[in-house]
Every structure is written in structure tokens, then in C-alpha cells.
KEVEXMI-652433 format. One record per residue (C-alpha): residue in three letters; residue number from 1; chain; x, y, z. Coordinates in nm, 4 decimals, decimal comma. Example, Ala and Ser with C-alpha at 12.3 -4.5 7.8 and 13.67 -1.06 7.14 Angstrom:
@code ALA&pos 1&unit A&X 1,2300&Y -0,4500&Z 0,7800
@code SER&pos 2&unit A&X 1,3670&Y -0,1060&Z 0,7140
This chain:
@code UNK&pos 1&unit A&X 17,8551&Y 11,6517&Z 10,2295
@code UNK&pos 2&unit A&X 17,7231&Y 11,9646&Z 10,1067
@code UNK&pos 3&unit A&X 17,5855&Y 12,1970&Z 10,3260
@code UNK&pos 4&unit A&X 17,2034&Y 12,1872&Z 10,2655
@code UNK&pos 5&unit A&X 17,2699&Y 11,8028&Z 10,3897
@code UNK&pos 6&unit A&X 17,3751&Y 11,9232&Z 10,7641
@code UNK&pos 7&unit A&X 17,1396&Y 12,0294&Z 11,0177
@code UNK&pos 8&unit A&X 17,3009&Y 12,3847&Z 10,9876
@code UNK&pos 9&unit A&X 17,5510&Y 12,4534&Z 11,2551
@code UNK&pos 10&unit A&X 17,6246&Y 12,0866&Z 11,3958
@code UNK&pos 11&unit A&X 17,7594&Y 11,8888&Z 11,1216
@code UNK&pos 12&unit A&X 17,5035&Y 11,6355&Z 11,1898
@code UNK&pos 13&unit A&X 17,3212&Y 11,5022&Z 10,8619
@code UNK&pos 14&unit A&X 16,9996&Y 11,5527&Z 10,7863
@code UNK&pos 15&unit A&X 16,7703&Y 11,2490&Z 10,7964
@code UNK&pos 16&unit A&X 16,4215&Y 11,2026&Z 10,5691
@code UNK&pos 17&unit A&X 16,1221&Y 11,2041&Z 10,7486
@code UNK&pos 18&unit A&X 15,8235&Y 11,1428&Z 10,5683
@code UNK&pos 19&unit A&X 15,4552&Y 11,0656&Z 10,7205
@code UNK&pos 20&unit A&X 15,1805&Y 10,9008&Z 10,5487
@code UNK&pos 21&unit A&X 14,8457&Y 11,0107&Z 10,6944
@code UNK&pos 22&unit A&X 14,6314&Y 10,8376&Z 10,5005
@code UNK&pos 23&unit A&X 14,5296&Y 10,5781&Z 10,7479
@code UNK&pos 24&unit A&X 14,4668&Y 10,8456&Z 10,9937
@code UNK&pos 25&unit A&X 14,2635&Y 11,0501&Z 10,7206
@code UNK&pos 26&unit A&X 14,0693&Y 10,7199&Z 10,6502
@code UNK&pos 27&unit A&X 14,0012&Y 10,6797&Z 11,0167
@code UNK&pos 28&unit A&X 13,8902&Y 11,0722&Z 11,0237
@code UNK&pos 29&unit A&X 13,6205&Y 11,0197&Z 10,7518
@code UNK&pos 30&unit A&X 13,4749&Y 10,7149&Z 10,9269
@code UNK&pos 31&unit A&X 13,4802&Y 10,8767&Z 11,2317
@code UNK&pos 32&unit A&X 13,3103&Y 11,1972&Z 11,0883
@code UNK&pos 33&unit A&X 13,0598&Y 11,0062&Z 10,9416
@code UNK&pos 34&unit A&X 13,0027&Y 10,7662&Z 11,2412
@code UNK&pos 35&unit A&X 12,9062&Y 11,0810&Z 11,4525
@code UNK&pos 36&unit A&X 12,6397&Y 11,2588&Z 11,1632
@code UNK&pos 37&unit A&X 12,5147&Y 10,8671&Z 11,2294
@code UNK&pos 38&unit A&X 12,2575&Y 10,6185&Z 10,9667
@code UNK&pos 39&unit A&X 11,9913&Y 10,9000&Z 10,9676
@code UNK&pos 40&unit A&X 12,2208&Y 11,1983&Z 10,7925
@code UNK&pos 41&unit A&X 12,1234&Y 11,2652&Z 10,4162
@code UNK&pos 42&unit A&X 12,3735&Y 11,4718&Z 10,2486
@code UNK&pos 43&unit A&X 12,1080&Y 11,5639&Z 9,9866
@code UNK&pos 44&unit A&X 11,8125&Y 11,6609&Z 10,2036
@code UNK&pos 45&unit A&X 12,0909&Y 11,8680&Z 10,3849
@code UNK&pos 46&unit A&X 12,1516&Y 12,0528&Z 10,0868
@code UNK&pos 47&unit A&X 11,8128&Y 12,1096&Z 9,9772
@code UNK&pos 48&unit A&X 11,7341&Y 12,2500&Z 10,3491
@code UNK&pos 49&unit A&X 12,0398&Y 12,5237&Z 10,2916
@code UNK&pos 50&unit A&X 11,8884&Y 12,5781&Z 9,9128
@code UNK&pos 51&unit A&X 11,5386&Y 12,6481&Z 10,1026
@code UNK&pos 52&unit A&X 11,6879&Y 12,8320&Z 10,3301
@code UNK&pos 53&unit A&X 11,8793&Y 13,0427&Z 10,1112
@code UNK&pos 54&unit A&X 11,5434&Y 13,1083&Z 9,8671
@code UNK&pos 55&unit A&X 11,3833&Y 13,2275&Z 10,1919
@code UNK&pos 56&unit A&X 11,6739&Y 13,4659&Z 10,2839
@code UNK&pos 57&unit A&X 11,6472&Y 13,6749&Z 9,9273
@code UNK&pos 58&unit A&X 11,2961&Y 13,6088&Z 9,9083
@code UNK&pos 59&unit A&X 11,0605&Y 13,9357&Z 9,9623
@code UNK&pos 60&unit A&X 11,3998&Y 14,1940&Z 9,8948
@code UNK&pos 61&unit A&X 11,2687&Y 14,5452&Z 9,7813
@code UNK&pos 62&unit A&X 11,3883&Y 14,7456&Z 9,4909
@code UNK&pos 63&unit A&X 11,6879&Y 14,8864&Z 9,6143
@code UNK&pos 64&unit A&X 11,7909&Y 14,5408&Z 9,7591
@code UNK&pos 65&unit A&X 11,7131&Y 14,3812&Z 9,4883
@code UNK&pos 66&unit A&X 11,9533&Y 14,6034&Z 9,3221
@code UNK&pos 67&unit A&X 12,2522&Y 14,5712&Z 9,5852
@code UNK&pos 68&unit A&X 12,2289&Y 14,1706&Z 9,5450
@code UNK&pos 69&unit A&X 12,2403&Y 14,1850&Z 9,1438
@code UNK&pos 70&unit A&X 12,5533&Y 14,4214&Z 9,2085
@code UNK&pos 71&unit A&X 12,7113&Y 14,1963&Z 9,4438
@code UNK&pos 72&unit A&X 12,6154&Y 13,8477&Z 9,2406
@code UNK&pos 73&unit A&X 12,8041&Y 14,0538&Z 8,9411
@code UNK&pos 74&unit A&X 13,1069&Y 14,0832&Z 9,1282
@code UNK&pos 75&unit A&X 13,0969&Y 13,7906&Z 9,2199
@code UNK&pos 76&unit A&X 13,0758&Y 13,8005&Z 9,6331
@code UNK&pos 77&unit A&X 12,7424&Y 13,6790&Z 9,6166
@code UNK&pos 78&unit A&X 12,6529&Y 13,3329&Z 9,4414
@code UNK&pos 79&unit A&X 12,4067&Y 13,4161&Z 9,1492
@code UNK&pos 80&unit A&X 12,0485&Y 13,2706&Z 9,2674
@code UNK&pos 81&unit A&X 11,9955&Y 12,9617&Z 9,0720
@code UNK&pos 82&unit A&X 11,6182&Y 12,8601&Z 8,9725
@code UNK&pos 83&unit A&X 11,6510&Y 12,4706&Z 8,9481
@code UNK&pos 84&unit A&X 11,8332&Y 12,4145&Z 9,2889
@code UNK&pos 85&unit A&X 12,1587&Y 12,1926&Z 9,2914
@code UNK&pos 86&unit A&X 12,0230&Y 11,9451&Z 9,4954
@code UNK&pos 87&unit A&X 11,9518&Y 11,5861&Z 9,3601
@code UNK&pos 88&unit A&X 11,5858&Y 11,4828&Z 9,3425
């Protein structure tokens, strides 16, 4: 055997081990989804955060103004969008 086939040291071979964890993923989701229960609606969610988010850069100054145009153009800050992403 060559030795990248031995557990290094022991001369015992190496054995494949492989895991599939897509049951357990599948079970994760449901799970997930269970506990945010019938009433949770991923697209009022979002258009809560979008509110929330006009709210937080509403009523900025000048200079503010000016600081979140500088960080948008680097590209820390997410530019403000108009239409929302949020389904209607």
C-alpha cells in the first residue's frame, strides 16, 4: 500500500467514511419551520425589515446623508432601494 493509504504510523489502512446528511437536513427544515408555526409569512417578514429599514435612514441630516451615500458607494451599506423587494 502506499503510504497516504495507512493511518500514518500504524500500518493500519485507512477506511472511507462518508455521511449523508440529507435526511437530517430535511428533518432540520421541517423542524425549523414547525417552530415559526402556520401563522409565519416570509413576505410580510420581509416587508416589516424593509419598513423598518426606511424608518432607520429616514429623517438623516446633511452630513449623514452624506456618510450613508459614501458608505452605500463602497459598498458596506446596501444602496436604499425605492420599490422594496418584497412581493405584493
Amino acid at each position: 500500500m502506499a503510504p497516504h493509504d495507512q493511518t500514518p504510523g500504524s500500518g493500519t489502512p485507512l477506511v472511507a467514511f462518508d455521511v449523508d446528511l440529507t435526511a437530517q437536513e430535511l428533518q432540520r427544515r421541517a423542524q425549523v419551520l414547525a417552530a415559526l408555526g402556520p401563522q409565519w409569512d416570509p413576505v410580510e417578514v420581509l416587508r416589516g425589515e424593509e419598513a423598518a429599514h426606511a424608518l432607520l435612514y429616514s429623517g438623516l441630516d446633511a452630513d449623514q446623508q452624506r456618510i450613508h451615500a459614501e458608505l452605500v458607494a463602497a459598498g458596506v451599506l446596501p444602496p436604499r432601494e425605492g420599490g422594496g423587494r418584497a412581493a405584493a
